[in-house]
Kinemage of the C-alpha trace (Angstrom):
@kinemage 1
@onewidth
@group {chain A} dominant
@subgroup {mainchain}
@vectorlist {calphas} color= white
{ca unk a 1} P 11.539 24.213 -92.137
{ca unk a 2} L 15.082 23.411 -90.464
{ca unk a 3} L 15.341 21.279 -88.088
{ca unk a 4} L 16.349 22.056 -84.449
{ca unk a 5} L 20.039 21.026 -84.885
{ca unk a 6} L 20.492 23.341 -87.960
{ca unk a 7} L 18.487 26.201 -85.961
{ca unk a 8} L 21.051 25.939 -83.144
{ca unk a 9} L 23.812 26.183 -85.474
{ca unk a 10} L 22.351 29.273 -86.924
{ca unk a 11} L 21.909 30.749 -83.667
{ca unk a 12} L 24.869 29.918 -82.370
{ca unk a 13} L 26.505 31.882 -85.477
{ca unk a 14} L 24.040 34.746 -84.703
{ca unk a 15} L 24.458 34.785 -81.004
{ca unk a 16} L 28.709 35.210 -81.579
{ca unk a 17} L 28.399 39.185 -81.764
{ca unk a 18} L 27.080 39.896 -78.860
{ca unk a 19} L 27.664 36.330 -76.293
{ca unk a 20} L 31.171 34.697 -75.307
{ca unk a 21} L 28.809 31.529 -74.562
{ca unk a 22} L 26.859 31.644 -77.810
{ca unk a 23} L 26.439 27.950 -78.500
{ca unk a 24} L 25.468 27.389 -74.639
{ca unk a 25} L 23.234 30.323 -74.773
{ca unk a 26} L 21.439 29.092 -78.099
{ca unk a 27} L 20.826 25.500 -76.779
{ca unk a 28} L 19.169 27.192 -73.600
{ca unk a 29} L 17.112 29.280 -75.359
{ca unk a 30} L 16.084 26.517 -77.890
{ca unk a 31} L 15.414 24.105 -74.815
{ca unk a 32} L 13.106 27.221 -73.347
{ca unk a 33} L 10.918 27.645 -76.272
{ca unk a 34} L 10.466 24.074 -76.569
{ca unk a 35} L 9.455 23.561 -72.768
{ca unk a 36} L 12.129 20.918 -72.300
{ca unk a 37} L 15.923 20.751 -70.245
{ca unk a 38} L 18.655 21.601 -72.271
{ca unk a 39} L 19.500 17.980 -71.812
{ca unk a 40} L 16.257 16.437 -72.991
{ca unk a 41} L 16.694 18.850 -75.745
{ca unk a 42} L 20.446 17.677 -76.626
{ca unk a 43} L 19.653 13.751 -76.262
{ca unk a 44} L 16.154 13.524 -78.070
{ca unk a 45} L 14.798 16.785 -80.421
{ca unk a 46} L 18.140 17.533 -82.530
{ca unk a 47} L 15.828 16.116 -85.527
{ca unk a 48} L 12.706 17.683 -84.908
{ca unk a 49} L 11.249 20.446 -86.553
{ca unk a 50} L 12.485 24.013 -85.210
{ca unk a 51} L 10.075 26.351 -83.015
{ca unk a 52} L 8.677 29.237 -84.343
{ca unk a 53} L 9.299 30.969 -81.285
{ca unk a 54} L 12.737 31.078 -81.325
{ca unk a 55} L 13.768 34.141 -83.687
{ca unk a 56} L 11.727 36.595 -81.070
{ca unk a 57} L 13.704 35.192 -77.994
{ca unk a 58} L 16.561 35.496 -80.119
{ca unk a 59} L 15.946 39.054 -80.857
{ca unk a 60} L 15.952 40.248 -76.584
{ca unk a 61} L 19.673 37.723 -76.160
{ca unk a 62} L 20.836 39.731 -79.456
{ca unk a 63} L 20.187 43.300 -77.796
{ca unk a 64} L 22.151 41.548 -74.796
{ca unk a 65} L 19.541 40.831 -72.279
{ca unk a 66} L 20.693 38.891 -70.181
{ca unk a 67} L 20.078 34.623 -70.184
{ca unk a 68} L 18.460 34.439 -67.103
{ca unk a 69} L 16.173 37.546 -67.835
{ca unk a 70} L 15.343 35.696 -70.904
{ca unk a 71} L 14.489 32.578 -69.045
{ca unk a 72} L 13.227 34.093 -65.985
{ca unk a 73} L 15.246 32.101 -63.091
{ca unk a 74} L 18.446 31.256 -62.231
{ca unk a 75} L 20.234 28.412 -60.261
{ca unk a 76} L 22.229 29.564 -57.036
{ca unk a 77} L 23.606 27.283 -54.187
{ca unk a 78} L 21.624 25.001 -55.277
{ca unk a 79} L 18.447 26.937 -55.037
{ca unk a 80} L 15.996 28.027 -58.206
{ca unk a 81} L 15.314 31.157 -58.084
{ca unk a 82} L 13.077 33.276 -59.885
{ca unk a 83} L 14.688 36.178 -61.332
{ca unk a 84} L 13.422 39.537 -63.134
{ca unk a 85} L 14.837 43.153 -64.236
{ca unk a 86} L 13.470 44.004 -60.597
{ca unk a 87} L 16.639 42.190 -58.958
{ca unk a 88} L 20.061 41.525 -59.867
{ca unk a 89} L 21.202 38.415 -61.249
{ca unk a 90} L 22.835 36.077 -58.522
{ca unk a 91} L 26.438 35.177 -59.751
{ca unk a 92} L 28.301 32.365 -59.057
{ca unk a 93} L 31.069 34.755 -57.134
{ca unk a 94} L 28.460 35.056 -54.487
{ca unk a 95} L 27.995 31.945 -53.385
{ca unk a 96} L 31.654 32.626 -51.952
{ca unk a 97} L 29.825 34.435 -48.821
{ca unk a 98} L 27.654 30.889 -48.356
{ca unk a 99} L 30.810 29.523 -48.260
{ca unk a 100} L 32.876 31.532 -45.603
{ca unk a 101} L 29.844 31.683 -43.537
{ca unk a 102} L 29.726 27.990 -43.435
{ca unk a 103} L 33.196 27.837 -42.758
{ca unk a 104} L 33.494 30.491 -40.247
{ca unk a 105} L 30.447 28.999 -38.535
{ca unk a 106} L 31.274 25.704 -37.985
{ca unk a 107} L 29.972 24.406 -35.220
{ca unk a 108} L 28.266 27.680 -34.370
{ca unk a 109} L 24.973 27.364 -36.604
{ca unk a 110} L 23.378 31.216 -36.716
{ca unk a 111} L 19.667 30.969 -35.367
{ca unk a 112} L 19.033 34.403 -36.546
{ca unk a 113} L 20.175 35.437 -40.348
{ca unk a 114} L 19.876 38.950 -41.587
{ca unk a 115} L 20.237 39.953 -45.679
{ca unk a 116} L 20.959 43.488 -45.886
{ca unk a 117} L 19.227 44.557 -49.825
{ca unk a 118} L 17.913 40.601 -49.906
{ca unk a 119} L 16.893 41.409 -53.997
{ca unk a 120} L 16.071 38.223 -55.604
{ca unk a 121} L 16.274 36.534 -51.537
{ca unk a 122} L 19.676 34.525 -53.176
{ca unk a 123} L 22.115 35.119 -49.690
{ca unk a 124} L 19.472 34.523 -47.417
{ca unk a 125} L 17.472 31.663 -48.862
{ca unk a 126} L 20.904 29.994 -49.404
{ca unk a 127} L 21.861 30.335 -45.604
{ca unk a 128} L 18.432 29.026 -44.280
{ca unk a 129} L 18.807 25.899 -46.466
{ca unk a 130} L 22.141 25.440 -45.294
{ca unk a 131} L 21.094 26.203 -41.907
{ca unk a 132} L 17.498 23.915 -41.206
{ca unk a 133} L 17.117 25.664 -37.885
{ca unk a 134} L 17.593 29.116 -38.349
{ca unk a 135} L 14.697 32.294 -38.874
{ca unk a 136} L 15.776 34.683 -41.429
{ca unk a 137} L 15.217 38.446 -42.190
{ca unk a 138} L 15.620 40.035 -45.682
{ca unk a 139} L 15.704 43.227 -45.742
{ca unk a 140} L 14.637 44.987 -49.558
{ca unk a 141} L 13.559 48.747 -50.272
{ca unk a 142} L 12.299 48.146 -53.779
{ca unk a 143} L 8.681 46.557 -53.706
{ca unk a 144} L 8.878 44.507 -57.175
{ca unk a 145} L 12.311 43.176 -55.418
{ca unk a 146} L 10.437 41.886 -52.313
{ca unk a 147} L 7.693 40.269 -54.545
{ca unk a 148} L 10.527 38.379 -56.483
{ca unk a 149} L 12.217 37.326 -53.084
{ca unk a 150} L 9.193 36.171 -51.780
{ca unk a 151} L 8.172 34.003 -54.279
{ca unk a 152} L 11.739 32.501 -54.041
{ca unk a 153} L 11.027 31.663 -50.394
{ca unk a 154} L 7.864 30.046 -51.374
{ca unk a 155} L 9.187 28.253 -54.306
{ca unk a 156} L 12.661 26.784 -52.341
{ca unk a 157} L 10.063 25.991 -49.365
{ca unk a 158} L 11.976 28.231 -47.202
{ca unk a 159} L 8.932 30.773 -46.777
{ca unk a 160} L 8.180 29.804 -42.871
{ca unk a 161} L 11.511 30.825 -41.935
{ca unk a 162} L 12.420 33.768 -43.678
{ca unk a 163} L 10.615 37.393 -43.872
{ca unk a 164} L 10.624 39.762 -46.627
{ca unk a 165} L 10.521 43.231 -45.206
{ca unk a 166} L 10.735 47.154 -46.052
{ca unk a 167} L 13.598 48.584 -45.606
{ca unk a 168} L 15.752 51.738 -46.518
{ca unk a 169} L 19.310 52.058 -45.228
{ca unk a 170} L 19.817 55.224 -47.102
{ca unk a 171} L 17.078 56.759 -43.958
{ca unk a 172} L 17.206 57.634 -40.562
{ca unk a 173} L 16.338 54.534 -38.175
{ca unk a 174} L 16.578 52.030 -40.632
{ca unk a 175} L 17.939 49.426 -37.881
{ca unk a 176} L 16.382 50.576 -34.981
{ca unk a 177} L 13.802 47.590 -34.602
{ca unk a 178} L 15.381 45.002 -36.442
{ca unk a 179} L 17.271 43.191 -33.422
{ca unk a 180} L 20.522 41.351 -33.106
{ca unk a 181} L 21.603 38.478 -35.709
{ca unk a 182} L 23.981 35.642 -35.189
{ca unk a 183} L 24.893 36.151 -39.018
{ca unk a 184} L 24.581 39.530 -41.478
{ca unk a 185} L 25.342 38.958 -44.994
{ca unk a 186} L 25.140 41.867 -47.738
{ca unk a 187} L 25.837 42.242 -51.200
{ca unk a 188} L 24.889 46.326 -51.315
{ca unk a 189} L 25.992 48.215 -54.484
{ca unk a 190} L 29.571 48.701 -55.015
{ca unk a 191} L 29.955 49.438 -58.290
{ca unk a 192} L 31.761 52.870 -59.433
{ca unk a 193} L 29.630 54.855 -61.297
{ca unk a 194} L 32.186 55.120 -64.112
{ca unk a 195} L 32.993 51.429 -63.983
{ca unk a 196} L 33.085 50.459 -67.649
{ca unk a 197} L 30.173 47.194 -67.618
{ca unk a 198} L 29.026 44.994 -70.008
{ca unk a 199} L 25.981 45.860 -72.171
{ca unk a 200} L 24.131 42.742 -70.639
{ca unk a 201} L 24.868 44.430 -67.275
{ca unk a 202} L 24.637 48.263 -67.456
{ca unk a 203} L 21.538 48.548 -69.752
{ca unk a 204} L 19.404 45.749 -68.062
{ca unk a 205} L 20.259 45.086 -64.499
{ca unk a 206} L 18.600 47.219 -62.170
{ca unk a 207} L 21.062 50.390 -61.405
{ca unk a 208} L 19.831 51.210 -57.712
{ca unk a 209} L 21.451 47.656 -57.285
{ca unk a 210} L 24.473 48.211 -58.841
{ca unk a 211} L 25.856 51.843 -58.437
{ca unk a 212} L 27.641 53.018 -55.303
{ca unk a 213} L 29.084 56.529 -55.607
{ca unk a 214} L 32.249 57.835 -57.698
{ca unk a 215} L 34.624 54.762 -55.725
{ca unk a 216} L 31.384 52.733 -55.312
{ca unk a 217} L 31.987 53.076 -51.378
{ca unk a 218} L 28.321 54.775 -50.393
{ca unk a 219} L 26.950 52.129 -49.494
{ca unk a 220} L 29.618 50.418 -47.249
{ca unk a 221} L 29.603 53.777 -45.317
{ca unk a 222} L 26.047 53.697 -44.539
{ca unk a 223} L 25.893 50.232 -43.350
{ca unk a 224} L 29.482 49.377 -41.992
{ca unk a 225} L 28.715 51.788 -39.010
{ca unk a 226} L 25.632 50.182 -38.539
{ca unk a 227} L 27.043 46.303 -37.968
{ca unk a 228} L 28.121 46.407 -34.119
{ca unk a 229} L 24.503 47.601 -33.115
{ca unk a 230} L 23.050 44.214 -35.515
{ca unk a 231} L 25.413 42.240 -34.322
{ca unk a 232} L 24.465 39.492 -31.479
{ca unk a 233} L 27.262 38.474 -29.255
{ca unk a 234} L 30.007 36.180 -31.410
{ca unk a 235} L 27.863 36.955 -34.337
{ca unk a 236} L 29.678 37.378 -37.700
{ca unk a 237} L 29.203 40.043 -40.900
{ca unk a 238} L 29.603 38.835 -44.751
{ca unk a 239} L 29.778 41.704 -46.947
{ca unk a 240} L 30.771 41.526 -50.928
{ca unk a 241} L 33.208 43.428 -51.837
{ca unk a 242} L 34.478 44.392 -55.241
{ca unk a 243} L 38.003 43.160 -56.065
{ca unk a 244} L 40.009 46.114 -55.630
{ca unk a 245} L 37.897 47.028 -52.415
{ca unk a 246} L 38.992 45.038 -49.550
{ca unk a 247} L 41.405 47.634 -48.215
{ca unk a 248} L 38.855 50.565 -48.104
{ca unk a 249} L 36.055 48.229 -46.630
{ca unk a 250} L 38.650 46.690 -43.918
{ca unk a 251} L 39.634 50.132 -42.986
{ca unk a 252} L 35.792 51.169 -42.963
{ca unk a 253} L 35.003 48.003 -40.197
{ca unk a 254} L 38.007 48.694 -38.103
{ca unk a 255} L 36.728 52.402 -37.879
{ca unk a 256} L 33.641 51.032 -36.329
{ca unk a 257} L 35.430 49.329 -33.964
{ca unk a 258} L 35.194 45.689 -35.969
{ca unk a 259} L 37.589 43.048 -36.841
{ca unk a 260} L 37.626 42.377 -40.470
{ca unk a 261} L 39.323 39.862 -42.645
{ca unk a 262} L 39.010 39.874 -46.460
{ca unk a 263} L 37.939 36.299 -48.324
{ca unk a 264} L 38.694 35.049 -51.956
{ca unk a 265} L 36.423 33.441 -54.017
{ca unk a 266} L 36.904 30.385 -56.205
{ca unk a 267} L 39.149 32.561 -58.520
{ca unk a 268} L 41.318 34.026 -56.514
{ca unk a 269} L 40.067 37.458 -56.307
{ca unk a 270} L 39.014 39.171 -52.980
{ca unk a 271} L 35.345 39.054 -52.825
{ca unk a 272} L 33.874 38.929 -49.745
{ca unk a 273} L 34.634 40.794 -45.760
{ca unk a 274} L 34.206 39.140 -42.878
{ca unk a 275} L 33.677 41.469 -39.664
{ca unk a 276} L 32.834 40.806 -36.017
């Protein structure tokens, strides 16, 4: 039987077709099956005997589903959160809205917070732990995606302040009762329908989430219109935005009578609308 630093090589080798991170991907994987960290696993079980659980999990990462499907969470300002085909995979480009809404709220901490398609909970869970003070609504039309979000709540401790509720902004009086909110964020679908993905992403992540129309605009037009009437006096809107977006999205606020100012995130691209 190899041993587990001979099974990660193999792996690793395997795991080239499909992954750009093989040899990261195969150590996580290894450290999953084996119920340790990937740095337990790394310091103290490259000599012992390979699990026999590993070619299976293999198999899924292979057919490109995604790591954090695989593992079932993923990390996100800081957060754990429990993820599942049911919600899209927080990325590390949307922790840029966190980070404008910290910035752009200086001073002015939000005491209500409102997460327009809250899927996994990721925006809104971040803001409540960066905010100790603050009440937060999520607002999810998919019933497995609520479930998932809130278990996050529970599981970050964040579960007395924020509420996981039914929503549709695709119908009629979808905002009527909500209220007014100190700060909306939204990551809605903005993806083109033709948009060329990667297997990981088009054949396992959850479409409704992803696909916005032919210019993958829909959804900004549903809910752009919207943002004056959930907007509290000095209150401020996040949304995502694709990269090639922030023109059409700017143009969409100022047509509801809304300032709007397009963010970068940590690369450089434009990635996130600020409106008010």
């Amino acid at each position: 039987m190899a041993d587990v630093r001979t099974a990660l090589r193999e792996a690793a080798a395997r795991l080239a077709e499909t992954s750009d991170t093989a040899r990261l991907d195969a150590e996580l994987l290894m450290a999953h099956v084996l119920g340790v960290s990937r740095t337990e696993l790394l310091l103290r079980h490259m000599e012992c005997e390979a699990p026999v659980g590993l070619t299976s999990i293999l198999d899924r990462r292979a057919n490109h589903e995604p790591i954090a499907y695989i593992l079932g969470t993923q990390p996100f300002c800081d957060l754990d959160l429990e993820v599942s085909p049911a919600v899209l995979i927080p990325r590390g480009d949307s922790e840029a809205l966190i980070e404008v809404a910290r910035i752009v709220r200086e001073g002015r901490p939000p005491a209500r917070v409102l997460d327009l398609g809250t899927g996994s909970g990721a925006l809104l869970l971040a803001a409540l732990a960066l905010w100790p003070e603050a009440q937060g609504i999520g607002l999810e039309r998919s019933a497995p995606a609520r479930a998932v979000a809130t278990r996050n709540a529970a599981r970050n401790g964040l579960d007395a302040r924020a509420q996981i509720i039914a929503g549709d902004w695709t119908q009629a009086g979808w905002a009527d009762d909500l209220g007014r909110f100190d700060l909306v964020l939204a990551n809605p679908p903005y993806v083109e329908e033709s948009a060329d993905l990667a297997a990981s992403v088009r054949a396992h992540e959850p479409a409704e989430a992803l696909f916005a129309g032919p210019d993958g605009l829909d959804d900004y037009r549903l809910l752009i219109p919207q943002v004056p009437r959930l907007l509290a006096p000095d209150g401020t809107a996040l949304f995502e935005i694709g990269a090639a977006q922030g023109e059409s999205v700017t143009a969409l606020a100022l047509a509801a009578g809304l300032t709007a100012k397009v963010h970068a995130d940590l690369a450089g691209r434009p990635r996130c609308t600020e409106m008010a």
